[in-house]
N, C-alpha and C positions, 0 to 999 in steps of 0.2 A: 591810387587810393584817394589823393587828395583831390584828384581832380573831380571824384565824386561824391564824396560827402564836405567838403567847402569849396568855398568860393574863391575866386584870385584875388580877390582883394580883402578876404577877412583877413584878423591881424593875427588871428591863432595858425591859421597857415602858413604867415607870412615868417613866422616866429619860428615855426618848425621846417619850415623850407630852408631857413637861413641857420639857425644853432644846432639843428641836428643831422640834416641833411646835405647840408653844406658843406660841411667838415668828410665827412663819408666820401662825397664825390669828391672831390679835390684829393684825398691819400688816394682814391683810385685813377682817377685818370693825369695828375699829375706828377706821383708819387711811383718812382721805382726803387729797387735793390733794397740797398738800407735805407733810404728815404723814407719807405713806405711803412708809417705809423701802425697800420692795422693789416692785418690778412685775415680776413673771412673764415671760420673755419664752420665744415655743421654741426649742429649736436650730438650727431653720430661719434666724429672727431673728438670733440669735447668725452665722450664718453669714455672713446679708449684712453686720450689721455690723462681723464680723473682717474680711472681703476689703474692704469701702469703708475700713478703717483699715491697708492694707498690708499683710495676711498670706497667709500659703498655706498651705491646708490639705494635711497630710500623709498618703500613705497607710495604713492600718491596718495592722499586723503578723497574716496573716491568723493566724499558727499561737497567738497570742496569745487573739486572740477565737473560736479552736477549742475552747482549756483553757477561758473563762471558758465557754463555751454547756456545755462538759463538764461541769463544776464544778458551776455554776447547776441541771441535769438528774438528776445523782448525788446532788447533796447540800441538795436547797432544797425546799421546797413544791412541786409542779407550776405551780402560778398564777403563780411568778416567770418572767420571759423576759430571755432576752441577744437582742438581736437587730443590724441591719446597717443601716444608709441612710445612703447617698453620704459616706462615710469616717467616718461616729459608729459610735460604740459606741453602741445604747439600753439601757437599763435599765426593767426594767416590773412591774408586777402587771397578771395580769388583763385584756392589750393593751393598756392606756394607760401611758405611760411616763413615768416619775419622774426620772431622770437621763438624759442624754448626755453621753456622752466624745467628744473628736477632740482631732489634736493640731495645733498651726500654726508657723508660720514667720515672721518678715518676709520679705518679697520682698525 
């Protein structure tokens, strides 16, 4: 992704190559057992484990995820996508997705 909407030497790459991506690779490829700070889970994952902890996922605001698919289309790369599944918001490059939003509730 980065390597196509900036450049190797701007400093807003440089900044996100190093505080946020940085940290990610290193708990994966240097990080086992209990080392390992983070484990990747999907939103899928997340989901059963918010409902077996009490919650209710809430419906999406569709005119909300209208503006961002807008937004995302007018103003982004082609390769970025907004997209929908069973009340997330996905976030993507290239069909594989990078974030999920939803929002919950306690029961």
């Amino acid at each position: 992704m980065l390597e196509t909407t900036a450049s190797r030497v701007d400093e807003s790459r440089l900044l996100i190559e190093r505080d946020l991506f940085g940290r990610e690779a290193l708990n994966v490829v240097a990080c086992e057992g209990t080392e390992r700070v983070e484990r990747p889970e999907t939103y899928k994952q997340w989901q059963v484990r918010n409902i077996r902890a009490g919650f209710k996922q809430l419906p999406l605001n569709q005119e909300t995820v209208k503006k961002a698919r807008y937004k995302v289309s007018k103003s982004y790369h082609r390769d970025f996508l907004v997209d929908e599944d069973n009340k997330w918001v996905l976030q993507g490059w290239k069909g594989r997705i990078i974030f999920a939003l939803s929002t919950w509730e306690p029961n």
